[in-house]
N, C-alpha and C positions, 0 to 999 in steps of 0.2 A: 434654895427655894422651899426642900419640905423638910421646916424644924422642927418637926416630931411626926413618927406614926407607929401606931400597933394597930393591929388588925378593929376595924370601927369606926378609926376616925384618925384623921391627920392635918395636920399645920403644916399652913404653905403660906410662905412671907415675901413679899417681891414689891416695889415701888408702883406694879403694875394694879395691885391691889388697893391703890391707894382711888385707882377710878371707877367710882362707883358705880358710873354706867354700863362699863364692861364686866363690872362682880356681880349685877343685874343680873344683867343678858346669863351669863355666864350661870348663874345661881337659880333661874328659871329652867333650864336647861335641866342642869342635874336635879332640879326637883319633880322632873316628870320622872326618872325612874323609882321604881319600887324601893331599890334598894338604897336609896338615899335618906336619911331619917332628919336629919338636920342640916343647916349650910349656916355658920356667923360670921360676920364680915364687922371685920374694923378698920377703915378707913383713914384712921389718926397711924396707927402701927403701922396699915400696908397688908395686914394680916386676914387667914380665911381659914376656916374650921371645919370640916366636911367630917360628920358622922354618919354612916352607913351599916347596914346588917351586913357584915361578912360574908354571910352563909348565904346572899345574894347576890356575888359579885366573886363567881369562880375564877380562880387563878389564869385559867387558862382563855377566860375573855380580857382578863387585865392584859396577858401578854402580849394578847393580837392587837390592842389598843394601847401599846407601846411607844410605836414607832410615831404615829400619830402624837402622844401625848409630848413626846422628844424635841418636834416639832415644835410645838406650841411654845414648850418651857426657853426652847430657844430665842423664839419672838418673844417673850415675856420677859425677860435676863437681857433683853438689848429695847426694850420699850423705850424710847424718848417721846414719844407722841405722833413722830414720821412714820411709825409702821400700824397706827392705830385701824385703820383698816384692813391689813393682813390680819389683822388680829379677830376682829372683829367677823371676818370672812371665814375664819379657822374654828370662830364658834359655831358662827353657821352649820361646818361640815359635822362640828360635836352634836348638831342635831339628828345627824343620821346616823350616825354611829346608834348600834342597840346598847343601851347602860343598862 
């Protein structure tokens, strides 16, 4: 799921990327935090590009937003369209999460 990352920014590729409605939802999300500076989404690949300020997304809220994020990638990695509501429900909860 993530074909590259260095600290800023990272590629995440998964067939789940290929529905634009939920790289929306999903992409309005992360652009209410600060520390998001960019989100691009290509739909033909499957593929999504999340640049962020580092220096705003301490280590140690990544790690508590782990176990959460594990979850997700799990729905994501078995996506056929049957779980498209878990899915979609799990963004919901990424709105409470502080990013």
């Amino acid at each position: 799921m993530i074909t590259s990352f260095f600290p800023g920014r990272v590629r995440l590729r998964a067939p789940i990327f290929k529905e634009t409605d939920m790289v929306e939802k999903a992409q309005a999300i992360l652009q209410k935090s600060d520390a998001v500076t960019h989100v691009e989404h290509n739909p033909i690949t499957g593929s999504v590009l999340i640049e962020y300020n580092p220096a705003k997304v301490p280590m140690e809220k990544l790690v508590s937003m782990q176990d959460f994020f594990l979850r997700l990638a799990k729905e994501a990695e078995r996506f056929d369209g049957t779980n498209r509501e878990q899915i979609l429900s799990m963004l919901d909860e990424l709105k409470n999460l502080d990013l």
